[in-house]
N, C-alpha and C positions, 0 to 999 in steps of 0.2 A: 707368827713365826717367820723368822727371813733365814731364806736359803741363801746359803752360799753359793756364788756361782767361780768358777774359777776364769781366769783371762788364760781363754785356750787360744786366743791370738802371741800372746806372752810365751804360755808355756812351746806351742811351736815353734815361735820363734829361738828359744832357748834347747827345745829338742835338733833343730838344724844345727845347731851348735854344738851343740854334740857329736851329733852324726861326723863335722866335719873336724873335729878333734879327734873321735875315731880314728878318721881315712889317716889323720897325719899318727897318731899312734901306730897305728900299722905297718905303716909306711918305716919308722923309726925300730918298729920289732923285724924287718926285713931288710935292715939296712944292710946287715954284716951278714951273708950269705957265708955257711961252715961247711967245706969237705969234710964228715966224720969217716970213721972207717964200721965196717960191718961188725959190730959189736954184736958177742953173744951172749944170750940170757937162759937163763931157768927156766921151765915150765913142767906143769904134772905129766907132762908126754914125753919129756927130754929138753935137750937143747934147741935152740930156734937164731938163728941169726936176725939181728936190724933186716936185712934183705928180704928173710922168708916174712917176716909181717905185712909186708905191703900186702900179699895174698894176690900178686897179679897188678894191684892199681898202681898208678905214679906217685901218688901221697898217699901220706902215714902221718895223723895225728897222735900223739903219744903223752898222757899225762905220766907227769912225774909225782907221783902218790907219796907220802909220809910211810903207807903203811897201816897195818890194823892201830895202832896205837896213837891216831890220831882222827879224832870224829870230824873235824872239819874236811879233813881227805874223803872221809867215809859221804859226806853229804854233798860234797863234791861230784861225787863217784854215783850215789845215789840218783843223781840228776842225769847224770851222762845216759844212763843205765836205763833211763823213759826217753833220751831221743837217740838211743845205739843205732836203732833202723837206718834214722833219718843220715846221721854219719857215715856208717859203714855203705850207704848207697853210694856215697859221692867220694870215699874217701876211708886208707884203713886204718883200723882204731885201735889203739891197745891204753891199756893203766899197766905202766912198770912201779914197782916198790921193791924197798930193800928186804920184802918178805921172804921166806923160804914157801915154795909152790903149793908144799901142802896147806900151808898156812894160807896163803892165799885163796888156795880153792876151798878150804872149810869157809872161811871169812865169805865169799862169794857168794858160795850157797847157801849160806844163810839169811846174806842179803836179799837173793835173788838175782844177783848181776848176769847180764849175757854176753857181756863182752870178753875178749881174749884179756889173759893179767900175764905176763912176765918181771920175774926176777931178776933185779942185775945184780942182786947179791953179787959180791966175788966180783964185781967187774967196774971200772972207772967211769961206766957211764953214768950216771948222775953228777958224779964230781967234774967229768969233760963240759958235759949243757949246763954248769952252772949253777947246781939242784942240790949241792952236798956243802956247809959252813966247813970251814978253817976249825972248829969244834969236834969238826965230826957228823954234826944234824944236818937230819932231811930236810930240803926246800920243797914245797909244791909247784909244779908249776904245767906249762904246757907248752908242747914245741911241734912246730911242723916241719916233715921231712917231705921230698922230692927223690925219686931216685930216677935218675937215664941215664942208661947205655952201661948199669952196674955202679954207675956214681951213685954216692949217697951224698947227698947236701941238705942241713937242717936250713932253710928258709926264712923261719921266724921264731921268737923265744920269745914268753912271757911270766911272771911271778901269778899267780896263784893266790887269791888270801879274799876277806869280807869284802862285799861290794863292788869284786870286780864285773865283769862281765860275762862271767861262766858260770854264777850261781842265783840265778832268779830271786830265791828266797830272802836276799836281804832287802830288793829294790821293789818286793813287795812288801814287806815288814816298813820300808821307809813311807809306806802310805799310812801305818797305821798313827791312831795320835799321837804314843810316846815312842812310836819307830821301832827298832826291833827292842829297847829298853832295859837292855845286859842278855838279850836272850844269847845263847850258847849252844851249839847241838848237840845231840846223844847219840848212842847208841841204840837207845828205845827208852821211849815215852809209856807212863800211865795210860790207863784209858783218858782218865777224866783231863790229858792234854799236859 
């Protein structure tokens, strides 16, 4: 039998590679620093301003969700949702969708999500960060705010979709033999997978 060994000299060399294609991605998602203004949203408790989410911190991570009507958002969301701690320590988190609150909060609790959801229903912001087609459709994506001295300034802004860097489950699926091989997410799975 001959094992495979992989050239983990190679593959390192090709992961710094990466790493340093990141730093300049980032670099280029922070180029255009945006004054927005205090935009208000939905929630099953009432109204909530951009402002009142910070919860106290200087940043505010904010996915731009689809909405129940889109399982890629939903597994998306599923992931955020096992390191919410890990965010919410450093930093505050919300999933906005063009859902109505209740809707959102059924959807939640079923998932089991712990993190804050607001609606911007009614309101331009997904169309302002870039998250809303000329159609009408929802973009997924993800944007980070900064707020001082009452300013709001989005920081950086990114697309959403397969293989990015926010959802684990593809770039391990790309270890398998035929990679992820048309798989597609659900809402829920068989037992038997």
């Amino acid at each position: 039998m001959t094992v495979h060994k992989p050239d983990l000299q190679k593959m390192g060399d090709l992961h710094q590679r990466i790493v340093e294609l990141r730093k300049q991605m980032t670099e280029l998602m922070k180029a255009a620093p945006l004054e927005v203004p205090d935009y208000t949203f939905e929630t099953i408790e009432g109204n909530v301003t951009l402002s009142g989410l910070f919860a106290g911190k200087p940043d505010l991570l904010m996915v731009h969700n689809m909405g129940t009507g889109c399982t890629g958002c939903t597994l998306w969301a599923d992931g955020f949702n096992g390191i919410y701690p890990h965010l919410a320590n450093r930093a505050a988190f919300c999933v906005s969708s063009p859902d109505k609150p209740e809707t959102q909060q059924k959807f939640a609790t079923s998932r089991g999500w712990r993190f804050p959801m607001v609606s911007h229903q009614g309101s331009s912001f997904a169309e302002d960060m870039g998250y809303r087609g000329e159609d009408g459709s929802w973009h997924p994506g993800l944007s980070s705010f900064r707020m001082d001295n009452g300013k709001i300034t989005r920081i950086a802004t990114t697309p959403m979709g397969p293989f990015d860097d926010y959802c684990a489950i593809w770039h391990m699926f790309n270890l398998l033999q035929d990679g992820p091989d048309g798989w597609e997410p659900q809402y829920k799975y068989d037992e038997a997978g």
